[in-house]
KEKOLTOR-837883 format. One line per 4 residues: number of its first residue (from 1); for each residue y, z, x of C-alpha. Coordinates in steps of 0.001 Angstrom, whole numbers, plus 500000, padded with zeros to 6 digits. Each point is the difference from the previous one (the first is absolute). Layout:
NUM> Y/Z/X  ...
END
This chain:
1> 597058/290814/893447  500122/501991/496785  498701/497157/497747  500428/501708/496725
5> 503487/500791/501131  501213/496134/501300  498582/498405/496937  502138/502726/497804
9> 502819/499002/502126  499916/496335/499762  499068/499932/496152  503228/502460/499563
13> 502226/497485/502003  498460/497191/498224  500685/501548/496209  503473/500982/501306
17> 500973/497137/501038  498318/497934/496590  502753/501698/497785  502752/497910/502335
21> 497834/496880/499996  499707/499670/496364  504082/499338/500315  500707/498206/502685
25> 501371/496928/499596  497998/496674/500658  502352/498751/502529  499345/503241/502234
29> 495745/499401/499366  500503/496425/500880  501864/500477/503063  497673/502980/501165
33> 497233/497006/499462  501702/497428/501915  500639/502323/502879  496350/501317/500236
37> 498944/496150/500412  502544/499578/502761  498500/503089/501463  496494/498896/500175
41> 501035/496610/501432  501707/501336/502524  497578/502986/500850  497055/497209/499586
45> 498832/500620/503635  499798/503526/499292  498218/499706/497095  497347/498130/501471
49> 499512/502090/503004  499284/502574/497907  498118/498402/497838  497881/499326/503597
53> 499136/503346/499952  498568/499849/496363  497435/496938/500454  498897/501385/503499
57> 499142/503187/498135  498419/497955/497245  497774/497875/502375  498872/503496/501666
61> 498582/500726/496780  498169/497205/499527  502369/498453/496844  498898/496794/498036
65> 501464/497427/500878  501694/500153/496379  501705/503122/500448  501262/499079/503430
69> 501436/497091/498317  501472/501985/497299  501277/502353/502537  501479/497500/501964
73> 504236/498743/500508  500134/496973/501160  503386/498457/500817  500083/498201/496357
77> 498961/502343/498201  503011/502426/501467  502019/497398/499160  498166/500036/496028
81> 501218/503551/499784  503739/499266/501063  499816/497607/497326  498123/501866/497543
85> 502862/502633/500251  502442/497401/499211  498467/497897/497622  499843/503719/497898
89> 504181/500491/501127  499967/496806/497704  498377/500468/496871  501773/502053/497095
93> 499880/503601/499734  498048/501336/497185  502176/503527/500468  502286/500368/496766
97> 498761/496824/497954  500012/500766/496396  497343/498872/497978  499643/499447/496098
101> 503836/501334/499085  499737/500229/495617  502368/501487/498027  498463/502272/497273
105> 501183/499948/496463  502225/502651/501063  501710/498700/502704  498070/501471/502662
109> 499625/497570/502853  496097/500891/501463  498724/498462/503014  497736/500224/503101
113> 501530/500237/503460  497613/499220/503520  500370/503132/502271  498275/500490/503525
117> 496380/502349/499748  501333/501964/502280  497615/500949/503273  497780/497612/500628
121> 497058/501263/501822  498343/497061/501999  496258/500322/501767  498885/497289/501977
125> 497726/498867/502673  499856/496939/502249  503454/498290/499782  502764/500544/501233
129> 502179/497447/499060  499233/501789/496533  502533/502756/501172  502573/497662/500167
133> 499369/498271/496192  499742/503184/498220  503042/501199/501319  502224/497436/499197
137> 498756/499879/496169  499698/503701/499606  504019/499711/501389  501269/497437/498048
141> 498344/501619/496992  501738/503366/500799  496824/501889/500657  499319/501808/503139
145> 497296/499521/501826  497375/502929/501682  497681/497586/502374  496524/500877/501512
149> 498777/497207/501676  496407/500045/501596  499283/501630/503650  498962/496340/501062
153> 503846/498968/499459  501458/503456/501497  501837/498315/502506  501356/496629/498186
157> 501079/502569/496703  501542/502348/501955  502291/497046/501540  500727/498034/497224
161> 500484/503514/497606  502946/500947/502748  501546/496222/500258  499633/500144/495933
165> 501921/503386/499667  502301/499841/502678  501643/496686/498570  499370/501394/496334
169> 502806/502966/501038  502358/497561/501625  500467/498145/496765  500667/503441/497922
173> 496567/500176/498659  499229/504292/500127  498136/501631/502438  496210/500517/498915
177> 500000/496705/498174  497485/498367/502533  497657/502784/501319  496649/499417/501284
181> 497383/503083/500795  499967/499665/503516  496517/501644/500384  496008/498519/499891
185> 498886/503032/499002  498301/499423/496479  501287/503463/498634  503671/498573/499641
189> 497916/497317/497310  499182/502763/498113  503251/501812/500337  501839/496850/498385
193> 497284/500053/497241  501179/503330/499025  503795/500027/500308  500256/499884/496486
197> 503558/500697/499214  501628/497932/502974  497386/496646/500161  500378/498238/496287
201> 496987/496966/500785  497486/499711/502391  499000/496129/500875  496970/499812/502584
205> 499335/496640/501464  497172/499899/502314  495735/500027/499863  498018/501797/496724
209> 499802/503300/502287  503517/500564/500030  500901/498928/496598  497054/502012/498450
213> 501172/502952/501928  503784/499702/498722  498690/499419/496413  497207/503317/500474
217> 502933/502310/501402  503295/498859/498829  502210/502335/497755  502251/497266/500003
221> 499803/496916/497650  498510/496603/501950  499810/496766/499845  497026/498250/501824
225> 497764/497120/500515  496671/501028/501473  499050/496806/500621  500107/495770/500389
229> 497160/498574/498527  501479/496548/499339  498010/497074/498391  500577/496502/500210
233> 498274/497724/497036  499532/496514/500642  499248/498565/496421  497866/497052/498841
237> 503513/498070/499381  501609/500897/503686  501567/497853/502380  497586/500308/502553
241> 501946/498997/503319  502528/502957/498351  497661/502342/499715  498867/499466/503382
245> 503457/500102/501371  501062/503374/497783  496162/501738/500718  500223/499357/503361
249> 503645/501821/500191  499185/502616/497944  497292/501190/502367  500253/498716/503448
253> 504208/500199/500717  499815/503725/500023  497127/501963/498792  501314/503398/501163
257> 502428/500243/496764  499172/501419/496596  500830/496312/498204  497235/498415/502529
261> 497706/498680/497625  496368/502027/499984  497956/498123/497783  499835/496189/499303
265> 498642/498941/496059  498950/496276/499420  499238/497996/496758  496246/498774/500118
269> 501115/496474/499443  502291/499639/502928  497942/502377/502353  497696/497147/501947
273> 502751/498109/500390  502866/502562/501397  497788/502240/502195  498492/497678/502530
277> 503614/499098/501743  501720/503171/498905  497173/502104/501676  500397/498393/503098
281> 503602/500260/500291  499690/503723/499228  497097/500451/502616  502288/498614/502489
285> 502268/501943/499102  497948/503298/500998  499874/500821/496201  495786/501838/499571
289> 498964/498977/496646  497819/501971/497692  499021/498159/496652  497953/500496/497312
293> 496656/498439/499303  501632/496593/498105  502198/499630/502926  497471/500794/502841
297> 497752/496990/498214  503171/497439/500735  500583/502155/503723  496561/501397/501217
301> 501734/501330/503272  502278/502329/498390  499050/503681/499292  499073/501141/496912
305> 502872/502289/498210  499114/502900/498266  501394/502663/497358  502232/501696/502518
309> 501274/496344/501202  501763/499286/496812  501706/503613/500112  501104/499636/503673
313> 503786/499676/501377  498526/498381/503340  503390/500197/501783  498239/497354/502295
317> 499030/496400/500234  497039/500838/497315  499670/498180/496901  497694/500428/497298
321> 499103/497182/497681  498634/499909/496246  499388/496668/497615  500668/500075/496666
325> 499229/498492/496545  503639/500175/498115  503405/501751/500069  498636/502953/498345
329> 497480/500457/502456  502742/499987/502683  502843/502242/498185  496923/502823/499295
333> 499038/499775/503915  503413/500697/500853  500922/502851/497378  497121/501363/500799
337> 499635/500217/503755  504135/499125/500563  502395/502613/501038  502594/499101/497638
341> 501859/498322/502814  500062/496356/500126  497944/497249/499044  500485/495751/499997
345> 498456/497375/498141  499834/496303/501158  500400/497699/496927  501616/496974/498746
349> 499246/501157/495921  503392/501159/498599  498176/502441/497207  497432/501481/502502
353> 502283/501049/502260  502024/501700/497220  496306/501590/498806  499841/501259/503606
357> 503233/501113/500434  499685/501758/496723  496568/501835/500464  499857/500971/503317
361> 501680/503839/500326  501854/499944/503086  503162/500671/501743  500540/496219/501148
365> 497846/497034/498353  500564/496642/501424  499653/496869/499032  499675/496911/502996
369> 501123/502689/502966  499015/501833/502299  499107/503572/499341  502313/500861/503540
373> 503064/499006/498095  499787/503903/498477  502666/500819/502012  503427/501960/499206
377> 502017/497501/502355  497582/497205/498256  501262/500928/497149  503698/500382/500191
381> 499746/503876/500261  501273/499306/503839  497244/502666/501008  497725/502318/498214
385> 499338/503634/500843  496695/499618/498601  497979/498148/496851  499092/502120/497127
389> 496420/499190/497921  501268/502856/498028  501306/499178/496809  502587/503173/499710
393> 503134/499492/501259  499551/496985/502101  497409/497284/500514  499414/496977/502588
397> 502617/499929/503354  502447/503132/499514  503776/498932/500945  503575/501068/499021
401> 499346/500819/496102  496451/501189/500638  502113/502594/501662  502214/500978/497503
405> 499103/501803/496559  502869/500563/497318  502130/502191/498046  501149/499826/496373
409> 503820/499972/500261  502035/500265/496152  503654/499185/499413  501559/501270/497092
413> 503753/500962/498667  499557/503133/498889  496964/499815/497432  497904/503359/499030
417> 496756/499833/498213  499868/501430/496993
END
């Protein structure tokens, strides 16, 4: 296979077939999306056996258990991305929505109008049921979307990409709308990165490698997070059994996921009292913990963390612990070592939660949650395509507007300027 030559002919289809999208009415996008759910329920079996294929592949190569996991479709969560697709189908559609309409001393009406991207260029690794998400908000959004998922999800991608497209075209959505680069070779990544002209954004979602690469090699604009290193602070004026309860979530009930929380901070005045029981329930758990000196005086068993700890997306049941004096000491831990991603603090004070909330610099701040609510569907964005700790266009979970940029549109009866 030619690779330079399929990844030109998919990104042509794809920017082809955006010029229709941007049009098409929302009844058409939201009956392509209800019939792509119906397809994967009713192809579930098939999507599963090939998935088979996938996590055999993965356990030949000696995959963590986390990326297994992550690679993994499970009966529910097949049934998550049937109703991901039509919990999008339901939500309004930013296409055409006019923004800021004034009328100038002149008459002229002036206003902003939401319009599709374009081509939406989407690198991924790990999972699949990804494919499904971005496609249904890059559709309802009018965008098309060029897929390249990684070679540990060949087989799942390749299914779901064909059950995506296939019902896509029965609903009148254009050919090329929903293409994915049905290749592993890691030329076609770089092919995308250069179809300037035909791909308008670039969003990677997967490890630092890949996303580093994109950003190093991409003649294409993109939006990125390298990283989730999340922090949970448990202040001197906490609930204690909720910080337990939302600590315990944020690490142990899936640790694979960039809103996992990596690093736990604790006010000195509540530390003797909250580590003993929540230590144990995390070493149960599975969860390694690596603390600093303070801590390792309360917990002489645990490892001691170091530099690199507090700069570490463990992806695993890892946790590194620091205590603290104040909130200042906490918010410049976490804009220092953070990732601009998402952080939590555990309080019951009103004003330092609004401190908090106010100094800490990143995409999602939370106040009494956990930091694995960061989540598009979480959030009423029925999916994300990715989450952005950029700050140009888009920042936190990416959904339908996140998608969309605008274009000034004027009205006017006949006015010159003189």
């Amino acid at each position: 296979m030619n690779i330079q030559q399929h990844v030109q002919e998919k990104a042509q289809a794809a920017k082809r077939a955006s010029y229709k999208l941007s049009t098409l009415s929302t009844q058409i996008k939201n009956d392509a999306l209800c019939g792509m759910a119906k397809s994967i329920e009713q192809h579930a079996d098939l999507i599963q056996l090939e998935n088979a294929k996938d996590l055999k592949a993965g356990k030949e190569k000696d995959l963590s258990a986390a990326m297994l996991d992550r690679l993994t479709l499970t009966e529910k969560r097949i049934a998550d991305m049937a109703a991901g697709l039509r919990e999008v189908a339901a939500l309004p559609d930013p296409v055409g929505a006019i923004e800021r309409m004034v009328r100038r001393p002149n008459g002229l009406q002036i206003g902003k109008m939401r319009v599709p991207i374009g081509v939406i260029g989407f690198i991924y690794e790990s999972r699949p049921n990804v494919t499904a998400d971005s496609t249904a908000l890059c559709l309802k959004s009018g965008n098309a979307i060029l897929l390249r998922g990684g070679s540990e999800a060949i087989h799942s991608n390749l299914c779901l990409a064909r059950l995506l497209s296939d019902a896509a075209q029965t609903a009148g959505v254009p050919e090329g709308a929903v293409a994915l680069i049905e290749t592993t070779d890691r030329a076609a990544v770089t092919e995308m990165l250069h179809a300037r002209g035909l791909v308008d954004l670039i969003i990677p979602r997967g490890g630092k490698g890949l996303i580093r690469t994109v950003v190093e090699n991409s003649l294409i604009p993109v939006i990125k997070h390298y990283e989730g290193v999340c922090h949970v602070y448990v202040d001197d004026e906490a609930d204690l059994d909720m910080a337990e309860r939302i600590v315990f979530n944020a690490k142990v009930q899936r640790p694979g996921v960039c809103n996992a929380m990596e690093t736990l901070l604790i006010h000195s005045d509540v530390a003797d009292i909250l580590i003993p029981g929540l230590f144990g329930q995390l070493t149960q758990a599975g969860v390694e913990l690596r603390g600093c000196e303070r801590t390792r005086e309360i917990a002489p068993e645990i490892a001691e963390a170091t530099e690199k700890d507090w700069r570490t997306e463990y992806l695993d049941l890892i946790l590194s612990v620091k205590i603290v004096d104040s909130l200042e000491e906490a918010m410049a831990h976490i804009n220092t070592y953070g990732s601009a991603h998402t952080d939590a603090i555990v309080t019951e004070n009103y004003f330092t939660a609004r401190r908090f909330v106010g100094g800490v610099d990143s995409s999602s701040v939370m106040v009494n949650a956990s930091t694995r609510f960061s989540d598009g569907g979480e959030y009423g964005l029925g999916a994300e395509i990715g989450i952005s700790t950029d700050k140009l266009h888009a920042r936190g979970p990416m959904g339908l507007e996140e998608l969309t940029t605008y274009k000034w549109v004027v009205y006017g009866e006949g006015q010159i300027r003189e």
